[in-house]
TORKOL-4160 file (C-alpha; in steps of 0.2 Angstrom, whole numbers, padded with zeros to 4 digits, m for minus):
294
<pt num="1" X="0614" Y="0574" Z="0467"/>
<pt num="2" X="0612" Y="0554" Z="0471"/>
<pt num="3" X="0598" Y="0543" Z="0466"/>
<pt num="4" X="0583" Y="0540" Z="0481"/>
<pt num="5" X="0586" Y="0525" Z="0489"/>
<pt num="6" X="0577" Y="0513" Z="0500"/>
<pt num="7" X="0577" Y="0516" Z="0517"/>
<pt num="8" X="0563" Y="0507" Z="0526"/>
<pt num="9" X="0551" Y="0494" Z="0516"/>
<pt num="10" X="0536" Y="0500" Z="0528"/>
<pt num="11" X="0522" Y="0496" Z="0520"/>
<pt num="12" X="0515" Y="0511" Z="0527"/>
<pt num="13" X="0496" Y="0514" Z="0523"/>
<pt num="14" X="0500" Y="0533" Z="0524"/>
<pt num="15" X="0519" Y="0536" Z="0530"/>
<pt num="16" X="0520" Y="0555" Z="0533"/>
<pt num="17" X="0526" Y="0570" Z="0544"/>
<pt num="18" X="0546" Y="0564" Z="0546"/>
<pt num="19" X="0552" Y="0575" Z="0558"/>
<pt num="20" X="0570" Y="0571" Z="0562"/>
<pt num="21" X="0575" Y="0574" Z="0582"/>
<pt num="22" X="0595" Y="0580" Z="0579"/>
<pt num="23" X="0599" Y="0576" Z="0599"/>
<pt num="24" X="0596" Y="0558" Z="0595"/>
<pt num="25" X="0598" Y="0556" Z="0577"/>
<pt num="26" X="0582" Y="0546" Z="0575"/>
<pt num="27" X="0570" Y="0550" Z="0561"/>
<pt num="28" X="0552" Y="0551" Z="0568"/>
<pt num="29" X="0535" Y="0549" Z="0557"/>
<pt num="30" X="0519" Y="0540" Z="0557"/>
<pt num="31" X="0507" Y="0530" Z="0546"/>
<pt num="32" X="0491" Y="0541" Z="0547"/>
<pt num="33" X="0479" Y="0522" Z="0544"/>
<pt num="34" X="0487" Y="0511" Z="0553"/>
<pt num="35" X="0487" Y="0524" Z="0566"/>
<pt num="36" X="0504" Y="0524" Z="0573"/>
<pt num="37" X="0518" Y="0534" Z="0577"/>
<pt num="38" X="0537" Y="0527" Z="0573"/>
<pt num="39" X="0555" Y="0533" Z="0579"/>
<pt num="40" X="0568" Y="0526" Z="0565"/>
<pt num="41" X="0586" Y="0524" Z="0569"/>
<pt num="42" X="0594" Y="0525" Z="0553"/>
<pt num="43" X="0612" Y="0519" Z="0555"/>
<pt num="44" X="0603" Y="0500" Z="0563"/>
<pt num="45" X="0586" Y="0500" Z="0556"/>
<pt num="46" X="0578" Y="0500" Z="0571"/>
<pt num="47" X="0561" Y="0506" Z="0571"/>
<pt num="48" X="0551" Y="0509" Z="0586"/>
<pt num="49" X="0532" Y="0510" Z="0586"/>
<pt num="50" X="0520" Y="0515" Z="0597"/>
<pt num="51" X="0501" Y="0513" Z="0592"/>
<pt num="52" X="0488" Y="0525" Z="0593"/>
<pt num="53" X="0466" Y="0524" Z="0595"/>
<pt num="54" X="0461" Y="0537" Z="0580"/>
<pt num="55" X="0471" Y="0542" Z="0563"/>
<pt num="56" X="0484" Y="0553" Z="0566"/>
<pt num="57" X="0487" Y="0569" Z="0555"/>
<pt num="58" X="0503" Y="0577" Z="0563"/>
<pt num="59" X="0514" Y="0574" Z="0580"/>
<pt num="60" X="0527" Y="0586" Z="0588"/>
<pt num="61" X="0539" Y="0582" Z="0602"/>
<pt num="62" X="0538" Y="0589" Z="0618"/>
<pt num="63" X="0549" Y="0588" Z="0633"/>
<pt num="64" X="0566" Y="0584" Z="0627"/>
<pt num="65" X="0557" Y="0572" Z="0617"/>
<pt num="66" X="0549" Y="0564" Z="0630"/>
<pt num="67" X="0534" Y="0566" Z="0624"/>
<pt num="68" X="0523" Y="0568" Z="0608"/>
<pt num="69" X="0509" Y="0579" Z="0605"/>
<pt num="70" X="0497" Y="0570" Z="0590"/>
<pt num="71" X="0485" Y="0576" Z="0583"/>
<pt num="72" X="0472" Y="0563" Z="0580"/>
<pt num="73" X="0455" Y="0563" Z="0572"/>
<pt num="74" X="0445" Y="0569" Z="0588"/>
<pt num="75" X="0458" Y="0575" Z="0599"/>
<pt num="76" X="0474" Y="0583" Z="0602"/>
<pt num="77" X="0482" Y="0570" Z="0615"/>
<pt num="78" X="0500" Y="0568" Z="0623"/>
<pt num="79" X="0510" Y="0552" Z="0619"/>
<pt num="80" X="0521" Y="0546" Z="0633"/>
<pt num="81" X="0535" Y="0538" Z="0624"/>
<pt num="82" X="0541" Y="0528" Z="0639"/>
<pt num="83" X="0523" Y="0522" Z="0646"/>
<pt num="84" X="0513" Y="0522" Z="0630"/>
<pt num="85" X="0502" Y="0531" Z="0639"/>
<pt num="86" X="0488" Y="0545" Z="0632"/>
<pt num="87" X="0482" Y="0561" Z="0638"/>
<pt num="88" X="0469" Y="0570" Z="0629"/>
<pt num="89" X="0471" Y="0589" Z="0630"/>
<pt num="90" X="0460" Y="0599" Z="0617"/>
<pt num="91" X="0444" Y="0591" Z="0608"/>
<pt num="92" X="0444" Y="0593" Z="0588"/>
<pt num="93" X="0434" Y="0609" Z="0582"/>
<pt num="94" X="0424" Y="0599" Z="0571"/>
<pt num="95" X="0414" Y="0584" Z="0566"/>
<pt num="96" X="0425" Y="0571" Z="0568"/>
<pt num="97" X="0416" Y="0558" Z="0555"/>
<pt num="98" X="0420" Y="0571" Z="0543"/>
<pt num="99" X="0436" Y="0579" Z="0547"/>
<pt num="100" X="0452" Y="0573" Z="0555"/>
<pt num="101" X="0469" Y="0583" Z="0558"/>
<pt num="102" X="0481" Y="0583" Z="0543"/>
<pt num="103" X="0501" Y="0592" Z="0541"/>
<pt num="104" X="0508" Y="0600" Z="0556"/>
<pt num="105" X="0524" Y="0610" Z="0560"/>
<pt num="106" X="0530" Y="0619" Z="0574"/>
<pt num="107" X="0540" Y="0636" Z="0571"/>
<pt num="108" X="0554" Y="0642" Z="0583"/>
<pt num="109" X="0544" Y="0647" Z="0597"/>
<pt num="110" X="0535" Y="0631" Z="0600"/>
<pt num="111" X="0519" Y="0636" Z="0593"/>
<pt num="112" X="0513" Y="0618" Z="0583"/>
<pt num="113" X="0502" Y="0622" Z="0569"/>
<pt num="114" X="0489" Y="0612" Z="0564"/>
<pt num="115" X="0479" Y="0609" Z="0546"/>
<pt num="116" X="0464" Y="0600" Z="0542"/>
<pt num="117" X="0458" Y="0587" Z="0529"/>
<pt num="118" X="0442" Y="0584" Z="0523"/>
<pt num="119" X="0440" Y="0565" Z="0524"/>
<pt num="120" X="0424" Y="0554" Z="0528"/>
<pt num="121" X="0419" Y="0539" Z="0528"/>
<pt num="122" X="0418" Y="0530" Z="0511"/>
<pt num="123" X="0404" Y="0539" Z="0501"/>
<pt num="124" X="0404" Y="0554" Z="0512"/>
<pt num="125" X="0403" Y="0573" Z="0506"/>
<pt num="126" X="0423" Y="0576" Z="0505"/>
<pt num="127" X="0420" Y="0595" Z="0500"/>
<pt num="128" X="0421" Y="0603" Z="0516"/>
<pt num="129" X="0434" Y="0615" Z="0521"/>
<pt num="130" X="0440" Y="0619" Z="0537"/>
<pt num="131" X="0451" Y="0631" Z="0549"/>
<pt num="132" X="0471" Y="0631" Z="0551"/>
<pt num="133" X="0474" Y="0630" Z="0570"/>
<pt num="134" X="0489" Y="0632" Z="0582"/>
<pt num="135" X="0492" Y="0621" Z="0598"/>
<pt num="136" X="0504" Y="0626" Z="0613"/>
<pt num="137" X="0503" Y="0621" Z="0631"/>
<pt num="138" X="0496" Y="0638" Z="0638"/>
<pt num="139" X="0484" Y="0643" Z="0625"/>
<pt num="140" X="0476" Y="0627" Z="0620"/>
<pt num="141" X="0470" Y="0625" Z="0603"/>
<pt num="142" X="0465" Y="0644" Z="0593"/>
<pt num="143" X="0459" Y="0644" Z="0575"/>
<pt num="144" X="0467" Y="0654" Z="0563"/>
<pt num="145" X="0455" Y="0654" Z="0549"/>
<pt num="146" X="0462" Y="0652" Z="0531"/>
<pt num="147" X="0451" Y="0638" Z="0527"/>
<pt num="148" X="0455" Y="0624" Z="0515"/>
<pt num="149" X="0448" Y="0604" Z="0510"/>
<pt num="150" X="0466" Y="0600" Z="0515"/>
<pt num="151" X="0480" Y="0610" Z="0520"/>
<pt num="152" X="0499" Y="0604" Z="0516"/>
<pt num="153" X="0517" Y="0608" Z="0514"/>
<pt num="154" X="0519" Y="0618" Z="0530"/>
<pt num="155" X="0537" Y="0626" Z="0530"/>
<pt num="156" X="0547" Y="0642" Z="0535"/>
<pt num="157" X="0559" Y="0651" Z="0524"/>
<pt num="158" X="0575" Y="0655" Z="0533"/>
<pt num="159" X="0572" Y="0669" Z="0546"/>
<pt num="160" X="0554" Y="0662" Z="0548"/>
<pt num="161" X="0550" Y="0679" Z="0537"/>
<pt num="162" X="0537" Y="0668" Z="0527"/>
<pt num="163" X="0527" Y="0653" Z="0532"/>
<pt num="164" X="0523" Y="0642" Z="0515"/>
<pt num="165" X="0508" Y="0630" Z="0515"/>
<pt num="166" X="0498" Y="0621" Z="0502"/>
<pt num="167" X="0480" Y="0619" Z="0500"/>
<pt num="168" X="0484" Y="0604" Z="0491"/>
<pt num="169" X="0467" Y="0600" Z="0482"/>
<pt num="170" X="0466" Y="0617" Z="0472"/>
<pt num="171" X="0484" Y="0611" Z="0469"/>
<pt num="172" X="0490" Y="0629" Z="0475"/>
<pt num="173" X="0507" Y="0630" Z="0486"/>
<pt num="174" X="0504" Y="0649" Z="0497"/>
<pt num="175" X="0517" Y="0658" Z="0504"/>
<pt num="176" X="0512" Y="0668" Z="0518"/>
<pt num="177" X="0520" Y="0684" Z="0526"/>
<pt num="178" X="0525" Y="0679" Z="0545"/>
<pt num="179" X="0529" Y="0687" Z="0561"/>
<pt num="180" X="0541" Y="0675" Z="0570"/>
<pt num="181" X="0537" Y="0687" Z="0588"/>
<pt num="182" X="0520" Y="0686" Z="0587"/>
<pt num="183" X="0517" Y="0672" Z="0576"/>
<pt num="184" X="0503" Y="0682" Z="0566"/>
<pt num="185" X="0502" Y="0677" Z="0547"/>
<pt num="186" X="0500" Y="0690" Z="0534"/>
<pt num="187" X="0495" Y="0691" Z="0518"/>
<pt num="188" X="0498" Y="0678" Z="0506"/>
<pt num="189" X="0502" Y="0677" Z="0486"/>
<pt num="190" X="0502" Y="0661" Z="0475"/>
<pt num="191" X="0518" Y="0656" Z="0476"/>
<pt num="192" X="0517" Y="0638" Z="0465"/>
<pt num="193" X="0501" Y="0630" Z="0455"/>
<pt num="194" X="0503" Y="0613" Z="0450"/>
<pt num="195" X="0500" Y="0607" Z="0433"/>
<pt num="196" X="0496" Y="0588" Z="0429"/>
<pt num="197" X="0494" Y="0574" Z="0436"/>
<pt num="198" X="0496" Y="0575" Z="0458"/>
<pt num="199" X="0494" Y="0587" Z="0470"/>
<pt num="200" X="0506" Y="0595" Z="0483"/>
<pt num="201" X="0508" Y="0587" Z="0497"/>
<pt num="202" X="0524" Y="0589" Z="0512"/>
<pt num="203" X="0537" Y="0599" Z="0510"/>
<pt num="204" X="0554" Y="0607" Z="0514"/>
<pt num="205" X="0567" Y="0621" Z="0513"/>
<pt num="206" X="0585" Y="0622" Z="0508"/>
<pt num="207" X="0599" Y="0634" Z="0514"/>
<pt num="208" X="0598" Y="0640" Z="0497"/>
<pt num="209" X="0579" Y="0645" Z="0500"/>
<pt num="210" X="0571" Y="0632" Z="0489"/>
<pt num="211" X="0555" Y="0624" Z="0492"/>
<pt num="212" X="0555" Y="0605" Z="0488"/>
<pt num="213" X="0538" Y="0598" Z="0489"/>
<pt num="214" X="0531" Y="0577" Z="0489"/>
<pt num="215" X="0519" Y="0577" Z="0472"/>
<pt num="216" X="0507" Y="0565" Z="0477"/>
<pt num="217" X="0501" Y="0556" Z="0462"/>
<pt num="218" X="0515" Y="0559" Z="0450"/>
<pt num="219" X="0529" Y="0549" Z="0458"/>
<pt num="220" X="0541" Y="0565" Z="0463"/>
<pt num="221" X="0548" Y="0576" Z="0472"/>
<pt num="222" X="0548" Y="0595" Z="0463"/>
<pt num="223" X="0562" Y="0609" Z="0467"/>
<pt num="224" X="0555" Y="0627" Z="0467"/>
<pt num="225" X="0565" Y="0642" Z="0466"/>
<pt num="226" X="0563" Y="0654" Z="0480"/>
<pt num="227" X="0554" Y="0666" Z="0466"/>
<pt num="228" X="0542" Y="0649" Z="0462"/>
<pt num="229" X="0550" Y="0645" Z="0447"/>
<pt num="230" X="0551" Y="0627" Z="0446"/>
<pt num="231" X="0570" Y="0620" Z="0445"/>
<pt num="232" X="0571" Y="0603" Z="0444"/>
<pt num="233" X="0560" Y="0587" Z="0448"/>
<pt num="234" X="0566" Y="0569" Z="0457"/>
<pt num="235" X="0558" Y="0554" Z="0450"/>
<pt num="236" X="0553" Y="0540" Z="0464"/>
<pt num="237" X="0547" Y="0523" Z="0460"/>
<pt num="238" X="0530" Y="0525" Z="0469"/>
<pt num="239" X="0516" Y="0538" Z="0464"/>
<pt num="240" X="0511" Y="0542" Z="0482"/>
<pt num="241" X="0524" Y="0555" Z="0490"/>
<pt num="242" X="0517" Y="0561" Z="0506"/>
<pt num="243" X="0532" Y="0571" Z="0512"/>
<pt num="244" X="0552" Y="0574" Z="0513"/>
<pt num="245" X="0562" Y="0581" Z="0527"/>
<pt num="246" X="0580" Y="0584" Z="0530"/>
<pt num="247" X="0590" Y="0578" Z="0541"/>
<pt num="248" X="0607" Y="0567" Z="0545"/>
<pt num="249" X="0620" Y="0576" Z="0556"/>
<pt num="250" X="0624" Y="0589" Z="0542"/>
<pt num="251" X="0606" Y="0590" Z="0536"/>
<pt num="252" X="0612" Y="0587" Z="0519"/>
<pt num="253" X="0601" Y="0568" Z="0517"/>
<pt num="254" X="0581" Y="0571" Z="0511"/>
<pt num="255" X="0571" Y="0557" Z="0519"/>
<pt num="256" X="0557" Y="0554" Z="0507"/>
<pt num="257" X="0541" Y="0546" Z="0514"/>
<pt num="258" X="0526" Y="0538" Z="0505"/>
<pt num="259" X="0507" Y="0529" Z="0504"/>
<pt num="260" X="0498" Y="0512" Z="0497"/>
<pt num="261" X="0481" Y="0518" Z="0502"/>
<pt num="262" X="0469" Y="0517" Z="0486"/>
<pt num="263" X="0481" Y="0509" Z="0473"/>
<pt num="264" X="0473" Y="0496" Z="0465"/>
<pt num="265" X="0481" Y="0477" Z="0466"/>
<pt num="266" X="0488" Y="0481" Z="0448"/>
<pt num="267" X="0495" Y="0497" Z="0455"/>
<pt num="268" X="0504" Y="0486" Z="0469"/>
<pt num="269" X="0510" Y="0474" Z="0459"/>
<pt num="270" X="0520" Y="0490" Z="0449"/>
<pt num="271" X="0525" Y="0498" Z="0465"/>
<pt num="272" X="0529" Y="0488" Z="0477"/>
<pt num="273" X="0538" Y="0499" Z="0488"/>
<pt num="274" X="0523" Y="0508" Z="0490"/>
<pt num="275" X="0522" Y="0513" Z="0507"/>
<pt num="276" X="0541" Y="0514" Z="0509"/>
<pt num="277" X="0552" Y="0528" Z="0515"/>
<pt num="278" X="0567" Y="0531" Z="0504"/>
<pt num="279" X="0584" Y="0544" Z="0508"/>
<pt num="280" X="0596" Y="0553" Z="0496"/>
<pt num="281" X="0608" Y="0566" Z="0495"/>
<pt num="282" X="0601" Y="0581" Z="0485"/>
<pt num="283" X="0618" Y="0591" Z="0486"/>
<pt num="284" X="0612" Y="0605" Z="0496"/>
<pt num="285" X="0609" Y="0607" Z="0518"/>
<pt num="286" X="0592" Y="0610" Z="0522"/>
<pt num="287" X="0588" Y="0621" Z="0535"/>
<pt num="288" X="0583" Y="0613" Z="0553"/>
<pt num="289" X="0565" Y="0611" Z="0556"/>
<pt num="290" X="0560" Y="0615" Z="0575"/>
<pt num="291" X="0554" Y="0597" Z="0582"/>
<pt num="292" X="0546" Y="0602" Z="0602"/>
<pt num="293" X="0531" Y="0612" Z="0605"/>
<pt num="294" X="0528" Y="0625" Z="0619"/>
């Protein structure tokens, strides 16, 4: 297993949901604050961005890539990636001041699931919960209940047979049973409860049925067991890890992202890659995550 190294010095408010698109071997994200979506070319460096009106919690492709579905703060919008263009196509099931979009992932049938996160204005109540949802084309935006102040670390075992996801401020990682056909989630057991310092945040799955999972606030990423016993960690030289994904052309590179938001100029001054995404080889394939919504 390499060493993480640097990838991209973004200086990302809140780089997150790395999505890699295999048919052009381009590593998509977006920096939730800033708002803005990005396509990263690894082998040159370029890094295209388009900018967006709201925050954005989560993005999928659509389209051969064409297009990108991003769920921002009020609105689930499609993004032309040729025009720039923005067409709103479901209104946010909540107060917006209060609420926004956060964590998405779409399973092999194009369904695009959709978290939420509690987060209001400075000084505003931040204890509210609210519904998972799913997105497609034909069926709009349906809520799925299984409320949470912010849901995370969406991921499928192999065979989609279970859906994982974090409720990231009770520092509980959930694996739910799941019908790949019908796309119904079943019951779910704790699968991982973080101790310490952090919270879990994005997460992926390796061909060896491991979870690995970004701990915000404790500088790593962790490597659990498909029975949640915890394997090994992976030191980072920032605190905020939002999320890791696989990808190259073998799947066998982790791209790690990361945020500056809320660090002090102290904090900074000690990490000041902050913001940055970062790559390494953890040893293992990871299994291909579906990119394009139905």
């Amino acid at each position: 297993m390499s060493r993480p190294e640097l990838l991209l010095d973004a200086h990302a408010t809140i780089a997150e949901s790395l999505l890699w698109e295999p048919r052009s071997g381009t590593l998509f994200w977006c920096d939730i604050k800033a708002p803005a979506l990005f396509r990263l070319d690894p082998r040159t460096g370029e890094n295209q961005r388009w900018d967006l009106p709201e925050d954005v919690g989560a993005f999928a492709l659509r389209d051969g890539a064409r297009e990108a579905v991003v769920a921002l703060r009020s609105r689930i919008a499609v993004l032309s990636l040729s025009s720039g263009a923005i067409e709103s196509v479901a209104s946010a099931p909540w107060d917006a001041v209060r609420f926004r979009f956060n964590e998405g992932a779409c399973d092999s049938a194009g369904r695009f699931w959709l978290g939420c996160m509690c987060d209001p204005p400075p000084g505003g109540d931040a204890n509210g919960s609210a519904s998972l949802h799913q997105w497609t084309s034909a069926g709009g935006l349906v809520a799925f209940g299984r409320e949470a102040r912010c849901h995370n670390g969406m991921a499928w075992s192999a065979g989609e047979t279970h859906l994982y996801m974090s409720h990231s401020m009770e520092k509980v990682v959930y694996r739910y049973d799941f019908h790949a056909a019908s796309g119904r989630l079943g019951s779910a057991r704790i699968f991982a409860t973080l101790d310490g310092k952090g919270i879990p945040d994005g997460a992926a799955v390796d061909e060896e049925g491991a979870y690995w999972c970004a701990h915000h606030g404790a500088g790593e990423l962790r490597r659990y067991a498909p029975d949640g016993v915890l394997l090994h960690t992976v030191a980072l030289p920032v605190s905020r890890v939002t999320m890791c994904a696989f990808g190259g052309h073998d799947l066998r590179t982790l791209f790690i992202s990361s945020a500056s938001d809320e660090l002090s100029p102290a904090e900074l001054r000690q990490q000041p890659l902050a913001g940055a995404l970062f790559r390494f080889e953890p040893g293992v394939r990871g299994l291909a995550r579906p990119t394009d919504v139905n």
